[in-house]
N, C-alpha and C positions, 0 to 999 in steps of 0.2 A: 285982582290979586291972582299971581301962580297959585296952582291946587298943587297939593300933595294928596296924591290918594294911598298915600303909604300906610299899611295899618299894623299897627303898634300892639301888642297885649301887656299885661302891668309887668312881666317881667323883661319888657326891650324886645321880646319876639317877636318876627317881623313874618312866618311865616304859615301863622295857625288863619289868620283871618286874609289871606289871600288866594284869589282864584286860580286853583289848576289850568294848568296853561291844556294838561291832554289829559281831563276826569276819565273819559273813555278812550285808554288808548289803541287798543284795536278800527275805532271807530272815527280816532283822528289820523289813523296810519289810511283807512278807506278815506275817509274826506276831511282833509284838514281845513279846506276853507269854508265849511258853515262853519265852525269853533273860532276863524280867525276873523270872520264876519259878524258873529254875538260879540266879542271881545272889541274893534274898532268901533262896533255902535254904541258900546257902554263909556269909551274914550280910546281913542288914535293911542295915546302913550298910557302903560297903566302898569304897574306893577304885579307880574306873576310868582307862581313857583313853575319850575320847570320838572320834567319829570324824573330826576336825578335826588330830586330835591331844591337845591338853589333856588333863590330870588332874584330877578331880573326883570329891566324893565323891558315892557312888551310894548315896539314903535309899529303901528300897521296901518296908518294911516297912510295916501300916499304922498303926499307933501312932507309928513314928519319923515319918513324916510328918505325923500331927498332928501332932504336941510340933514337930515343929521348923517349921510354919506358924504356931505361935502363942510362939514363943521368941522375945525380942525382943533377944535376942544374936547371932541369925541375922536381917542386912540386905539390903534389897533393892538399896541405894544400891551401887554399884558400887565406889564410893570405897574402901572397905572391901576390896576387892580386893585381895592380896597382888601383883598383877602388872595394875590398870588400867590404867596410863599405857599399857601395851605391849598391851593390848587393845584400845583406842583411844577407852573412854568409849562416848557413846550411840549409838544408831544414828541415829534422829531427833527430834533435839530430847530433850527431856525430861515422862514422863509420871507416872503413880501405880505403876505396874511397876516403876519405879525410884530410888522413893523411900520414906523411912521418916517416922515422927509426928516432927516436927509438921508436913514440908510434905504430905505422905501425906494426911494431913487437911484440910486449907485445898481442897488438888487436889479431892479426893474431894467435899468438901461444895459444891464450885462445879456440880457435874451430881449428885449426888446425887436434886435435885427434878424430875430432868429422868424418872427410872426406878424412881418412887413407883408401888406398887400400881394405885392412881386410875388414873395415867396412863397407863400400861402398857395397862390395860382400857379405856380409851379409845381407843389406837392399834386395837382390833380389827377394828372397821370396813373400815378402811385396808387393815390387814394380810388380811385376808378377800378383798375387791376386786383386790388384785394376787394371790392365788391364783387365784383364778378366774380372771383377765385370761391370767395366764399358763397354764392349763390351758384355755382358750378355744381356743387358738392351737396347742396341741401334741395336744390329745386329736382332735381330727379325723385326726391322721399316723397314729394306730394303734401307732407306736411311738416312743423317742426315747432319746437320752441325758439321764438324769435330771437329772442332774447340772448338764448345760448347759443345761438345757430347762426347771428347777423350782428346784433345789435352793440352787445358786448367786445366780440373778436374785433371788427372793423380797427374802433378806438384803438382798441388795446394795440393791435399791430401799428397802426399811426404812430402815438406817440413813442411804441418800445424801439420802432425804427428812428424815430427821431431823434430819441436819446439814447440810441447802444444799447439796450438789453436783449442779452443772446436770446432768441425762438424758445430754446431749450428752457429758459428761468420765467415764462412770461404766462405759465397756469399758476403758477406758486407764487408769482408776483400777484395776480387777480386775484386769488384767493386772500391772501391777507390782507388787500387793499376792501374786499368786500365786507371781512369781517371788521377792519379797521371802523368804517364810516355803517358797520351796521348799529343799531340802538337796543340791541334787547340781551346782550351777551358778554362786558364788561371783563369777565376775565380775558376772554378769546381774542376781543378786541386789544390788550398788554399784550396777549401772548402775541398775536400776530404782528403786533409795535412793534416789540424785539425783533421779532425774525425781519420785519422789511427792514429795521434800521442795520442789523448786521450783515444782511442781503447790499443793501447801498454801499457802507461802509467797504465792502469787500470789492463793488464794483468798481467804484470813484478809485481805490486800488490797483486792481486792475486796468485802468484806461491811465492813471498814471505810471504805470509800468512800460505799456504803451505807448506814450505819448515821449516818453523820454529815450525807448530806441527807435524811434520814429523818423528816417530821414530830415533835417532841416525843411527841405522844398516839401515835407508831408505833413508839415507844422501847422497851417493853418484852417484853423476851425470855423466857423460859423460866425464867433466873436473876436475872429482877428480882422487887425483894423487895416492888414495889408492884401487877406485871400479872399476869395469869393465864397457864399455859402454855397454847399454841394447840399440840393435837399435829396428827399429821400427818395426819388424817382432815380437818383445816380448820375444827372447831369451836370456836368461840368460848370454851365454857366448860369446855371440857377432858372434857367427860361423853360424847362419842361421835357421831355425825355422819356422815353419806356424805361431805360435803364435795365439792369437784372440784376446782376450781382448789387449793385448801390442802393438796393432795396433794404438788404439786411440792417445799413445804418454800422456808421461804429468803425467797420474793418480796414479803412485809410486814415482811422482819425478823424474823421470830421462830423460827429454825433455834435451835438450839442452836450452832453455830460462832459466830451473829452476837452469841448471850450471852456466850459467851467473849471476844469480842473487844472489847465492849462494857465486861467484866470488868476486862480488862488494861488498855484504855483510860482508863477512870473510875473506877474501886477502886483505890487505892494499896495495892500489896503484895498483891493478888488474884491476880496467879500474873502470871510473866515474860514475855518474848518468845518461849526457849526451852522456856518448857512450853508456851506455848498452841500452838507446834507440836505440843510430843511428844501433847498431848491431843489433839490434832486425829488425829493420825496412829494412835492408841491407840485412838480411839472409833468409828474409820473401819473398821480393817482387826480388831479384837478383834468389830468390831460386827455381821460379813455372815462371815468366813472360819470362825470355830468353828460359827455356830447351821448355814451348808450342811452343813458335817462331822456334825453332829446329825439331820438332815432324810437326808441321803443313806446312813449309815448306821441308822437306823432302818428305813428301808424294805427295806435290803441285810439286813438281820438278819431282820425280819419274814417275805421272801421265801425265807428261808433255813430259815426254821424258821414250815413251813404251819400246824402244828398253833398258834403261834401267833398266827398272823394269823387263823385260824379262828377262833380265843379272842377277839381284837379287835373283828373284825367282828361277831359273836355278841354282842358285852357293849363298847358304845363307853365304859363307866364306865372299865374297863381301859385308857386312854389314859394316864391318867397314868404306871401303871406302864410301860408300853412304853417311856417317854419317857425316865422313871429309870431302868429297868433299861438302855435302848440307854446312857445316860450313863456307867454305871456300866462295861456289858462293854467297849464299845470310845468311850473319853472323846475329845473331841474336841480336846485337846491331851495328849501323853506325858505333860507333866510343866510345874511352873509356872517362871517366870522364875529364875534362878539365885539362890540366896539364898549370901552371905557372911558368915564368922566375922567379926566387930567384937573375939570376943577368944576365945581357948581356954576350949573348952566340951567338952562328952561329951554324944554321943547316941547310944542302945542300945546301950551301954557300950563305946563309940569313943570315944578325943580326934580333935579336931579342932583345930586348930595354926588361931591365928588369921590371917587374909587366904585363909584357903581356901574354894573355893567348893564348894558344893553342889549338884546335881540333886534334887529333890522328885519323883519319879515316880507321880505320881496314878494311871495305869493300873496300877502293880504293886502300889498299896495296894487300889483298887478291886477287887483279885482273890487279897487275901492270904485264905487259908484261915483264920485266925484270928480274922476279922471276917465273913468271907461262906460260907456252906453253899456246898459245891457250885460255885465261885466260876466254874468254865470253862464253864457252863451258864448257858444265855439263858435267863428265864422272867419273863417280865411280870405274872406273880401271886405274886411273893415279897411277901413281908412288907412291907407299903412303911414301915414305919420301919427296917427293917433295909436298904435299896435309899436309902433318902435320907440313910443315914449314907458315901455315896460322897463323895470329893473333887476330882469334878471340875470345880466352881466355884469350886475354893481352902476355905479356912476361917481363919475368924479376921479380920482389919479388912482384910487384901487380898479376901478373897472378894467373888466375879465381881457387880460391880455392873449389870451386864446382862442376869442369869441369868433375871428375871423375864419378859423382853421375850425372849429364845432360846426358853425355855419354849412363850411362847405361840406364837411363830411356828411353834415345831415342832409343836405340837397341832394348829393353823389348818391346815399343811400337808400332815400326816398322812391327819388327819380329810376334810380338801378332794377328797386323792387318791384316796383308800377308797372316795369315795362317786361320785367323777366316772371311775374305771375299775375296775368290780369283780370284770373278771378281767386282773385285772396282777398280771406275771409277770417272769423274768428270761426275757433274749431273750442266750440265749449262743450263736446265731450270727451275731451282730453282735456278740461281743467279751467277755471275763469282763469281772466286775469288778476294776477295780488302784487298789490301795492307792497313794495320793501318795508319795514319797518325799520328805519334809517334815518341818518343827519341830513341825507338827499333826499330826493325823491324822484323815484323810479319805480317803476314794474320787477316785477323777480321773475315772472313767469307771463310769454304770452304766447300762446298756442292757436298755431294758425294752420291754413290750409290752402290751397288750393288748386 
């Protein structure tokens, strides 16, 4: 028979006799995978409190989390929610996070063309050029916070060129994207909601102000189904370019924001007002805050463990792996968007009482001993089909439509750094490195040298 480990008190309370998902949270913000390794050994599926309060089931095994990324009885829509009203809906607007087929799809295939192989490889150029720019600037200091010196800036300039936001808006943009997805700060976290969603609302404005005195022949964006994408190296035919001015993104019209809007404007039933926010706001902050978390722990990993960066540097073929295994040991978000019962179902021989929601914990699959050798061990020459069967781009029709473009940034970035200071270090008398306490997970600080 299914178990229910759901435990009950005589008054219906469901949340006096359940395990804290983070009893120590300073100490699950340092290492969250022994807490999510006592927790999959006690049961794969098991009901928590979360530290908000909330109850929610906790999936960490790695099997229950595929099956339940690819169960299409487990929804991303909220609506489905046993208690949405009183949660209050979305944060901002409405994106592909939080929705199921058939709008899931319509969303999806509106940028899908935007993060095609081609074009990805095209963006190198670009993506190269601000590495360097930025390591121009910092490798003379001798030392620096990576983080705020590399690690950060990179993304953030990627995706604000790929979707139009002016140079001038894109500390103010960071900023309340940090505080957005930071965990210890709730008000700051609203306050900064409002400012990015009246920050977007103001932009998606602006490019359709643009877009409407915009020559005909300068009409088409990214996702027209007649022009070619211009990425953001500035080349015309999508195949790669130094570019200069086409670096900025945006000022011919051909951003990706300005396709969207473009989308809503003139496709009838191409996606709302409501989404082309949540898409805006989804493509922005999924697009710079996880690939820094990749770049900054990479490097924290590699310096941590010399023997393999020795291995790196010896053999640049071994980038890939480096790149997969950093994914896999320390993934660059816990766990993916909360998925909900649409109806009572069983997973790893749980029921689940439908309106209940779920945590998917990608980090505790990525390190379940039943899927990975050795799992609490960093080694960038494991098997790489057994290192690319990790979950932390998702799997199944949500999986991370950006992963291609993270990928390269983080090879571009790695590679860029290795070769522009080849003896860097961790500088721990300017400070360890600290884990964010956050819905991600990243570094906040990592002070280097060399």
């Amino acid at each position: 028979m299914p178990k229910d480990p759901r435990a009950l008190t005589s008054d219906g309370a469901v949340t006096e006799l359940l395990p804290e998902l983070t009893p120590d949270p300073a100490q699950f913000t340092a290492d969250p995978h022994t807490r999510y390794a006592q927790l999959r050994a006690e049961h794969p599926v098991r009901r928590v409190r979360l530290p908000h309060g909330a109850a929610a089931w906790l999936v960490t095994g790695g099997d229950e989390v595929r099956t339940a990324l690819t169960d299409s009885r487990l929804r991303n829509d909220i609506t489905h929610s046993g208690t949405w009203q009183a949660d209050g809906g979305f944060a901002i607007g409405r994106n592909m996070l939080q929705v199921d087929p058939p709008d899931h799809t319509r969303l999806r295939r509106l940028v899908a063309g935007t993060f095609t192989h081609r074009r990805i490889q095209a963006m190198r150029p670009r993506v190269q050029r601000i590495a360097d720019d930025l390591l121009d600037r910092v490798v003379p200091l001798g030392s620096a916070d990576l983080v705020e010196a590399f690690s950060f800036p990179l993304p953030v300039t990627v995706i604000c060129e790929l979707l139009g936001v002016p140079e001038a808006d894109r500390e103010a943009f960071r900023a309340w994207s940090a505080h957005m997805v930071a965990a210890t700060d709730p008000q700051a976290a609203t306050a900064a909601g409002q400012k990015m969603t009246e920050y977007l609302a103001g932009l998606i404005e602006d490019r359709r102000h643009a877009s409407a005195s915009a020559p005909d022949g300068n009409r088409n964006g990214p996702l027209s189904a007649r022009g070619a994408h211009r990425p953001i190296d500035g080349s015309e035919s999508g195949e790669g370019g130094e570019g200069g001015e086409g670096g900025e993104g945006g000022e011919g019209g051909h951003d990706v924001l300005t396709a969207l809007v473009r989308a809503r404007d003139e496709e009838h039933g191409a996606l709302s007002a409501d989404e082309l926010l949540g898409m805006a706001f989804l493509l922005l902050v999924a697009g710079h805050e996880t690939t820094a978390n990749l770049i900054s722990s990479a490097v924290f990993l590699l310096l941590r463990h010399p023997d393999q960066l020795a291995a790196l540097r010896a053999d640049p073929s071994l980038m890939t792996g480096a790149i997969e295994e950093t994914l896999r040991y320390e993934p660059p978000a816990l766990a993916t968007a909360y998925r909900y019962a649409a109806e009572r179902l069983t997973l790893g021989g749980v029921n689940i009482p439908q309106g209940d929601p779920l945590v998917l914990s990608v980090a505790a699959a990525n390190r379940d001993p039943a899927h990975f050798t050795d799992p609490d061990r960093f080694d960038i020459r494991r098997d790489p089909a057994t290192t690319a069967a990790h979950l932390s781009f998702g799997y199944g029709i949500h999986h991370c439509l950006g992963a291609p473009l993270a990928r390269l940034e983080a090879a571009i970035a790695l590679h860029t750094l290795l070769r522009r200071c080849p003896d860097l270090r961790l500088d721990t008398e300017a400070g360890h490195p600290a884990w964010r306490p956050s819905l991600l997970r990243g570094l906040d600080r990592l002070s280097v040298r060399w």
